[in-house]
C-alpha positions as CSV (number, residue, x, y, z in Angstrom):
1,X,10.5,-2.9,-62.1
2,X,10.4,-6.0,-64.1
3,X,9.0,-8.0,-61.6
4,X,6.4,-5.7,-60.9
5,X,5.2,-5.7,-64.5
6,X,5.9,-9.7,-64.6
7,X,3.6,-10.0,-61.3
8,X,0.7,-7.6,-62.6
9,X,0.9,-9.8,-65.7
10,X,0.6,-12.8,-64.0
11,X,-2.2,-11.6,-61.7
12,X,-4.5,-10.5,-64.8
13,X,-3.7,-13.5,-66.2
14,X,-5.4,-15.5,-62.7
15,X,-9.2,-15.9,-62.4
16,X,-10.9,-14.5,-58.9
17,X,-9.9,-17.2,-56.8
18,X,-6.6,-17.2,-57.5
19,X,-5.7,-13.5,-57.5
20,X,-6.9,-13.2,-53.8
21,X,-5.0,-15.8,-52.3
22,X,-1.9,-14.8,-54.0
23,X,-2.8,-11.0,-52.9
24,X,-3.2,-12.7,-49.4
25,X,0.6,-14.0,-49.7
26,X,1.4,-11.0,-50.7
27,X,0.0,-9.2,-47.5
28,X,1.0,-11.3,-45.2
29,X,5.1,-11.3,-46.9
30,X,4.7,-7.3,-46.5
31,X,3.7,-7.7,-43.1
32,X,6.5,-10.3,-42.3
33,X,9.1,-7.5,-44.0
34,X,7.9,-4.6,-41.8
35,X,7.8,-6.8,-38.6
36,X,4.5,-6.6,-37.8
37,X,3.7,-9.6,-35.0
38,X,1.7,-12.5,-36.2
39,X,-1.5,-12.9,-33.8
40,X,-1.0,-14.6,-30.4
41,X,-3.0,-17.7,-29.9
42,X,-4.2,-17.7,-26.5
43,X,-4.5,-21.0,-24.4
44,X,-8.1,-21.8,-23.2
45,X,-5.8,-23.1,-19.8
46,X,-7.2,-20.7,-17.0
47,X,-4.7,-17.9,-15.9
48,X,-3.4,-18.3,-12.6
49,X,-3.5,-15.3,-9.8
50,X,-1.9,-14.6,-7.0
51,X,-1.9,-16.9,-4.0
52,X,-2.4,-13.6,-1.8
53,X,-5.3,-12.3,-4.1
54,X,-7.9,-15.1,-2.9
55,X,-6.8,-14.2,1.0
56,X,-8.9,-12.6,3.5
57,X,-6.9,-9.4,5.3
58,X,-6.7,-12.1,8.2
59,X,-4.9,-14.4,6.5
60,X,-2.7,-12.1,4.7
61,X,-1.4,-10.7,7.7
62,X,-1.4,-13.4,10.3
63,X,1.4,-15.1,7.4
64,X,3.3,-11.5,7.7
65,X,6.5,-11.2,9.0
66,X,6.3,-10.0,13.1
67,X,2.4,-9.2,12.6
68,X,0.6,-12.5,14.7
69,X,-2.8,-11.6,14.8
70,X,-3.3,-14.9,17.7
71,X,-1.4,-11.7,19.8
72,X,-3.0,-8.5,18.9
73,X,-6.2,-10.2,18.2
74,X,-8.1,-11.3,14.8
75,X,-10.8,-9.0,14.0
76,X,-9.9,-5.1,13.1
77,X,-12.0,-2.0,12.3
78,X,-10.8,1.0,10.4
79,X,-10.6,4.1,12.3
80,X,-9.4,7.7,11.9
81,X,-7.7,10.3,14.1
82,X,-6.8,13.8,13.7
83,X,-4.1,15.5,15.1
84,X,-4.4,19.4,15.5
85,X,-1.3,21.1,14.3
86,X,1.7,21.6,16.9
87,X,0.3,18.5,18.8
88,X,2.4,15.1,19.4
89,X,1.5,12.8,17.1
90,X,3.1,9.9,19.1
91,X,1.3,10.7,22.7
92,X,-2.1,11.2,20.1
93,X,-1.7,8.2,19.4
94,X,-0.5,5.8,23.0
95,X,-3.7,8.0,24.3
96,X,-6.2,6.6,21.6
97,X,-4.6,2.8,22.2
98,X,-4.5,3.7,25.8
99,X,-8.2,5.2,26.2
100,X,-9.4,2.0,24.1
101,X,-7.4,-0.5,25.8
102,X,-6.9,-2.0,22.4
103,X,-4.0,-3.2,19.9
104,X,-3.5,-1.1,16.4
105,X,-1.2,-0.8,13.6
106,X,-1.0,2.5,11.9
107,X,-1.5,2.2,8.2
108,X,-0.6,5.7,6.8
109,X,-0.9,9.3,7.9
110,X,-1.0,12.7,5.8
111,X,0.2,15.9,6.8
112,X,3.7,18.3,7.6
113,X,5.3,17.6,10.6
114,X,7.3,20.5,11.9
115,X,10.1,18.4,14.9
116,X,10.9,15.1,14.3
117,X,13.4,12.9,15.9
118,X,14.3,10.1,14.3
119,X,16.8,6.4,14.7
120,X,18.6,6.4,11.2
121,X,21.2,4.1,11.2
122,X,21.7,3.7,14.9
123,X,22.2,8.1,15.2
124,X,19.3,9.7,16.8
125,X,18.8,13.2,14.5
126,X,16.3,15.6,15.3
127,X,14.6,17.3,12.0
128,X,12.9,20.9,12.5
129,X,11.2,22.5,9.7
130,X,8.7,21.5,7.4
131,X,8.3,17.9,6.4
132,X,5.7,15.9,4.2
133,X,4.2,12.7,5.7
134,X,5.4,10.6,2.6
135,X,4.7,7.2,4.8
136,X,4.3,6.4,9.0
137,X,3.3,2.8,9.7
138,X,3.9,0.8,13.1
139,X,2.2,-1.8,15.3
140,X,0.9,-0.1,19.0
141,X,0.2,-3.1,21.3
142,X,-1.0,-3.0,24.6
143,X,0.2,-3.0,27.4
144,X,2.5,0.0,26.4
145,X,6.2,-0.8,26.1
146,X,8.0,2.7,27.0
147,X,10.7,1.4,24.7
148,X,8.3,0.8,21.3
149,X,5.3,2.3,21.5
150,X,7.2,5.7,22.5
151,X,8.6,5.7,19.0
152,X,11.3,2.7,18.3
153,X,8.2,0.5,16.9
154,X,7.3,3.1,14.3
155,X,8.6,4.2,11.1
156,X,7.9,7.2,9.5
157,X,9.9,8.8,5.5
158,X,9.3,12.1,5.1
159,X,10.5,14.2,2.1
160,X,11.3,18.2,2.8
161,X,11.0,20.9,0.2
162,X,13.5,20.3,-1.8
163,X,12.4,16.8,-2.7
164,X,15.1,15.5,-0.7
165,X,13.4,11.8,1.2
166,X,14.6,10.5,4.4
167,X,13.4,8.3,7.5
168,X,13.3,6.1,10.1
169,X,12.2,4.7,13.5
170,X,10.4,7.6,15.7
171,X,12.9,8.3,18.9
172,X,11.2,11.2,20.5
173,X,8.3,13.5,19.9
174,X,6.6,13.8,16.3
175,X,5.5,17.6,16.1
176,X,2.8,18.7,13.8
177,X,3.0,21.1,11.3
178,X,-0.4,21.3,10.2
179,X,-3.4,19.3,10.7
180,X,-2.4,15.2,10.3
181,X,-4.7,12.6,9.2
182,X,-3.6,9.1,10.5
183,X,-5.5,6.0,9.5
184,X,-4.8,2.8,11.8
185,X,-6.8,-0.8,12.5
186,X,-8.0,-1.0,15.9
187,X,-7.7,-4.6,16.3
188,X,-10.0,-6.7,18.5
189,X,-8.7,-8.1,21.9
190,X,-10.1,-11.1,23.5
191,X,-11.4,-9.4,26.8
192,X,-13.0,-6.8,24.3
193,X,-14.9,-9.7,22.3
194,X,-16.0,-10.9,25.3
195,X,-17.6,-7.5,26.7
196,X,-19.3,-7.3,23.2
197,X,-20.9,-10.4,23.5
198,X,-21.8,-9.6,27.1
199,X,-23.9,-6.4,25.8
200,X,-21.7,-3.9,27.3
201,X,-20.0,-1.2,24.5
202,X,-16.5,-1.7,24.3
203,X,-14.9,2.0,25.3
204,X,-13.0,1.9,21.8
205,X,-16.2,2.1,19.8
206,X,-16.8,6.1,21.3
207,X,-13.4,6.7,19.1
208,X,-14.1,6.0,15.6
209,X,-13.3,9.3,14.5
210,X,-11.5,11.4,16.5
């Protein structure tokens, strides 16, 4: 209390000048009591981003692990399928790579599945019910592979009712439950870049959207 009345005495006793800088100390001590940061003094050096951010998607994935675009071709185009409901999702998809004689890497899908059979830890298990699409990515090459493109080269986590998640590589036939929408790249083969620049339309153009 004493100081207090010794401090207010002292202030009346300063002229203008002096009473603000010492209520300026006296801010900034409060301040540096109640923890209160003291103001960041940015650099003018220029922030550094990610290597990966100044990549074109060619670049990026030809440096991914087991993804060589010199094999399945540079270029890719974004396309869509839909799979009616009770249909194979697998066979959907061999037939699109099949009918467009091209290479493609599924990027995600959305939809229940009702069968699926599934590689987890080296046990085949087949899942029936109803099962949320949670991810289903894999790399489709051509000429089909019975032993990859049939399931082992895809992997798919789905997550039941009961929030439970689980997954794996594809083993047999992936049964929709309702409607699935599967986005994949349709990559670019050499024998198609040639036909393009020949003037004839490349089959897999007609299957956009399917």
């Amino acid at each position: 209390m004493e100081d207090r009345e010794s401090m207010l005495a002292a202030l009346f006793g300063m002229d203008e000048d002096q009473r603000e800088k010492e209520q300026e100390r006296l801010i900034a001590r409060k301040r540096k009591r109640k923890g209160i940061p003291r103001k960041l003094v940015l650099c003018n050096e220029k922030l550094s981003t990610s290597e990966s951010f100044h990549r074109s998607p060619s670049e990026y994935f030809s440096n991914e692990e087991c993804f060589d675009l010199n094999k399945i071709g540079g270029d890719f185009v974004p396309c869509s399928l839909i799979v009616c409901s009770w249909e194979d999702i697998i066979s959907k998809i061999t037939s699109f790579v099949e009918s467009c004689s091209c290479n493609c890497y599924i990027a995600s899908a959305a939809g229940c599945v009702a069968r699926a059979s599934i590689l987890e830890c080296g046990t085949a298990s087949t899942h029936e019910g109803s099962y949320e699409i949670v991810s289903l990515t894999g790399h489709v090459s051509m000429p089909l592979n019975l032993g990859r493109s049939n399931g082992y080269g895809i992997l798919i986590t789905l997550a039941s009712k009961n929030d439970s998640v689980f997954g794996g590589y594809v083993s047999g036939p992936l049964i929709a439950k309702t409607n699935v929408q599967i986005v994949l790249w349709r990559f670019t083969s050499p024998s198609a870049r040639e036909a393009s620049t020949s003037g004839a339309e490349s089959p897999a153009a007609k299957m956009e959207v399917s």
